[in-house]
C-alpha positions as CSV (number, residue, x, y, z in Angstrom):
1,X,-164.8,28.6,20.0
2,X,-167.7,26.7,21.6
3,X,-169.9,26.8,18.4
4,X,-167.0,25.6,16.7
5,X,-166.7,22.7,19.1
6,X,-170.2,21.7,18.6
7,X,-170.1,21.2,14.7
8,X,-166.5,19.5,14.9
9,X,-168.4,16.7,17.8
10,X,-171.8,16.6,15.3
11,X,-169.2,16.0,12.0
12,X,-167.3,13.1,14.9
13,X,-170.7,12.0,15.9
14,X,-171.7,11.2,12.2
15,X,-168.2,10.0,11.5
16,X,-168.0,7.1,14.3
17,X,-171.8,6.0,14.3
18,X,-173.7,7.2,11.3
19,X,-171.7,6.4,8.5
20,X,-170.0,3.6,9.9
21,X,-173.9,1.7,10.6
22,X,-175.3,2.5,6.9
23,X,-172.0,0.9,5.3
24,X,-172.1,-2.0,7.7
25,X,-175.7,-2.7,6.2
26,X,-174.2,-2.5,2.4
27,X,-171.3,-5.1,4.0
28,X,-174.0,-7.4,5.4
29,X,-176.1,-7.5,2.0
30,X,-174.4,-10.3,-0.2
31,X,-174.2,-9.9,-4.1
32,X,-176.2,-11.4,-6.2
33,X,-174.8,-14.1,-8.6
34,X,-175.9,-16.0,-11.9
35,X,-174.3,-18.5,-13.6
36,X,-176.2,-19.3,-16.9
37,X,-175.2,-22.1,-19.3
38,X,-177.0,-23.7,-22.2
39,X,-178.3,-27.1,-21.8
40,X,-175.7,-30.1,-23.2
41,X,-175.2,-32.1,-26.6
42,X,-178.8,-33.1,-27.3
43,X,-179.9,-36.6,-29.2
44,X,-180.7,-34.9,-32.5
45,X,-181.5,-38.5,-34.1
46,X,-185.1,-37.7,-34.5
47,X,-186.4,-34.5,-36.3
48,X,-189.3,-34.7,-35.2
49,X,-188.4,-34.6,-31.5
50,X,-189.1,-31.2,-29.7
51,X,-188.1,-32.5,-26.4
52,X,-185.2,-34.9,-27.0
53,X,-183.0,-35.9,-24.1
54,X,-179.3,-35.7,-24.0
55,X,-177.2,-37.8,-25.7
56,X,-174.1,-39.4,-24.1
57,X,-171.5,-36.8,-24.7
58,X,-174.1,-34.2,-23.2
59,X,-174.5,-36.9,-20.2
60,X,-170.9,-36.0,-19.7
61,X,-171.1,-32.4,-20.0
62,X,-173.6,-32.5,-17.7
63,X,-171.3,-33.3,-15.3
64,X,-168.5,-31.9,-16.3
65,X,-170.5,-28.8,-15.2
66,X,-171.1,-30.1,-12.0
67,X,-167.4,-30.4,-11.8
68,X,-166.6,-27.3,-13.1
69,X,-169.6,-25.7,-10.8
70,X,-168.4,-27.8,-7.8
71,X,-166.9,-25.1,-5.4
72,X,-169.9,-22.9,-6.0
73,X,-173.1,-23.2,-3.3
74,X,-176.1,-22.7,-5.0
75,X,-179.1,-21.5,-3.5
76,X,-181.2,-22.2,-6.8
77,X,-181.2,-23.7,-9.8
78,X,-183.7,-22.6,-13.0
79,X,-184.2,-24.5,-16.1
80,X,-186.4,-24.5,-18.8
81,X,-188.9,-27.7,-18.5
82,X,-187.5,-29.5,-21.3
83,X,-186.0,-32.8,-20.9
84,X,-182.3,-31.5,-22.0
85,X,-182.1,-28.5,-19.6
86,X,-183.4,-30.2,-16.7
87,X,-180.7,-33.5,-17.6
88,X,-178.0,-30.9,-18.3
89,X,-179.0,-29.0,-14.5
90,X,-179.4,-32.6,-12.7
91,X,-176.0,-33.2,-11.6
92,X,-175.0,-29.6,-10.4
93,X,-178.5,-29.5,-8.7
94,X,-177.9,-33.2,-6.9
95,X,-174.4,-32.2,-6.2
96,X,-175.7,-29.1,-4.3
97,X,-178.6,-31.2,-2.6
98,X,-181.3,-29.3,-4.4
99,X,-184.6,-29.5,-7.0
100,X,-184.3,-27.6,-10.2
101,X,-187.2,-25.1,-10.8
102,X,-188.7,-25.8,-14.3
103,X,-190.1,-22.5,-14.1
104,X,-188.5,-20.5,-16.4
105,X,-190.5,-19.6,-19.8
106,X,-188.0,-19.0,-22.8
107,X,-190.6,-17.2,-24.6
108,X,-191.0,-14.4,-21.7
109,X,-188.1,-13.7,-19.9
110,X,-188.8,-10.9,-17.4
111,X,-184.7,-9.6,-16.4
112,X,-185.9,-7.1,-13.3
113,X,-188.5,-9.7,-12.3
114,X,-185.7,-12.5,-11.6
115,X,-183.5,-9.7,-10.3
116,X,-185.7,-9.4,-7.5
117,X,-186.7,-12.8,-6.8
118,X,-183.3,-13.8,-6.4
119,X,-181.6,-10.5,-4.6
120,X,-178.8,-11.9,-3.0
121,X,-178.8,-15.5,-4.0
122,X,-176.3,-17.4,-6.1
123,X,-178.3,-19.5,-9.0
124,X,-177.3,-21.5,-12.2
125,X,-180.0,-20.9,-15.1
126,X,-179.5,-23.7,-17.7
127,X,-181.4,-22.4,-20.9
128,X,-181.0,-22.6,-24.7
129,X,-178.7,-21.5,-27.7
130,X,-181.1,-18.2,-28.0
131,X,-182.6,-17.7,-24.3
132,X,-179.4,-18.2,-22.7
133,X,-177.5,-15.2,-24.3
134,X,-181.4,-13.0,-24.4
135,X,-181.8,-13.9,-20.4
136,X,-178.1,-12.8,-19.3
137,X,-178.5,-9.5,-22.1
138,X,-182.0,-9.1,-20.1
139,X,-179.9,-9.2,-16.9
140,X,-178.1,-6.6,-17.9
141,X,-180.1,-4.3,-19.5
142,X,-178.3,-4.2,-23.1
143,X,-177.7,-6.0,-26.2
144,X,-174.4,-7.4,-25.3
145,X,-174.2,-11.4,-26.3
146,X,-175.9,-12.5,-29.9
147,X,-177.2,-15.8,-30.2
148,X,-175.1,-19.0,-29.0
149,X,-173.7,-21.1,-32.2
150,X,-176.2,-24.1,-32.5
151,X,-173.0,-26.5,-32.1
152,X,-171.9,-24.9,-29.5
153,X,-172.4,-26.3,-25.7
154,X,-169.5,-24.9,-23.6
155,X,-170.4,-21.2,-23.2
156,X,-170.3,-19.8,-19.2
157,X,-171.7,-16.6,-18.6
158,X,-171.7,-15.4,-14.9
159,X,-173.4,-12.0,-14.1
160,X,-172.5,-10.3,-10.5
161,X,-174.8,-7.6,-9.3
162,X,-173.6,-6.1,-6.4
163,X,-175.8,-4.8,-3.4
164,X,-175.3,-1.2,-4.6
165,X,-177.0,-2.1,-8.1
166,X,-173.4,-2.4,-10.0
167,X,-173.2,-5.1,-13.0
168,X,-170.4,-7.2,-13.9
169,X,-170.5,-10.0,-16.7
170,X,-167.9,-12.7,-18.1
171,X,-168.3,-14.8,-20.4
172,X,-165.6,-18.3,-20.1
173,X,-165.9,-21.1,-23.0
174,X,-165.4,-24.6,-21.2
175,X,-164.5,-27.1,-23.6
């Protein structure tokens, strides 16, 4: 009887103040959120133009997804360093008092590597018709989104890790 008392107060002990402290820790770590959108309507007038800026109906996407975005607090926002990803991030970035990081490269996007940069942040990555789709399929570790339709502008995707390393994706079309 006593031995049997011992283990049924260890199993208690572990119970009340073992198990209870370890999932508190997974409470208190937050889930990690990214919102990634391609950049807005860009002035396609010129050709030649690499780095065009947005044209007017972009200007208005631009904050259209700063309205769309508004209820979200963001603790960064990545863009490309192109004039029509950083135009398209501006308003979401002013409405959430904060600078865009241009620090993104399209050409070498490193999934795990932003992963833990941002563990436990909420961000907004405004990219392109190919990198946006490649970055959130990098995210995630498979082949999941092709290629965004040139003419297309209105494409959300929002990836949720949370703390125990679990993936969720959506993708929402905002016309």
């Amino acid at each position: 009887m006593y031995s049997f008392m011992k283990h049924l107060i260890a199993v208690v002990f572990i119970l009340f103040f073992i198990i209870p402290s370890s999932a508190q820790e997974e409470v208190n770590e937050k889930a990690t959120t990214i919102y990634f959108i391609r950049h807005a309507e860009k002035d396609r007038s010129d050709k030649t133009n690499r780095d065009p800026h947005l044209k007017q109906k972009g200007l208005l996407r631009a904050v259209k997804w700063s309205t769309v975005l508004e209820h979200i607090q963001f603790d960064r926002i990545y863009s490309t360093n192109y004039n029509r990803t950083l135009e398209t991030a501006r308003p979401t970035a002013e409405r959430n008092d904060i600078d865009v990081i241009s620090m993104y490269d399209p050409r070498d996007i490193d999934g795990q590597s932003f992963l833990e940069t941002n563990k436990g942040k909420t961000v907004l990555v405004v990219g392109h018709s190919n990198t946006t789709p490649a970055f959130v399929n990098a995210i995630l570790g498979e082949e999941k989104y092709p290629q965004i339709n040139d003419k297309n502008n209105a494409n959300l995707y929002i990836v949720t890790i949370s703390p125990s390393g679990e993936k969720s994706d959506m993708l929402i079309v905002v016309n």
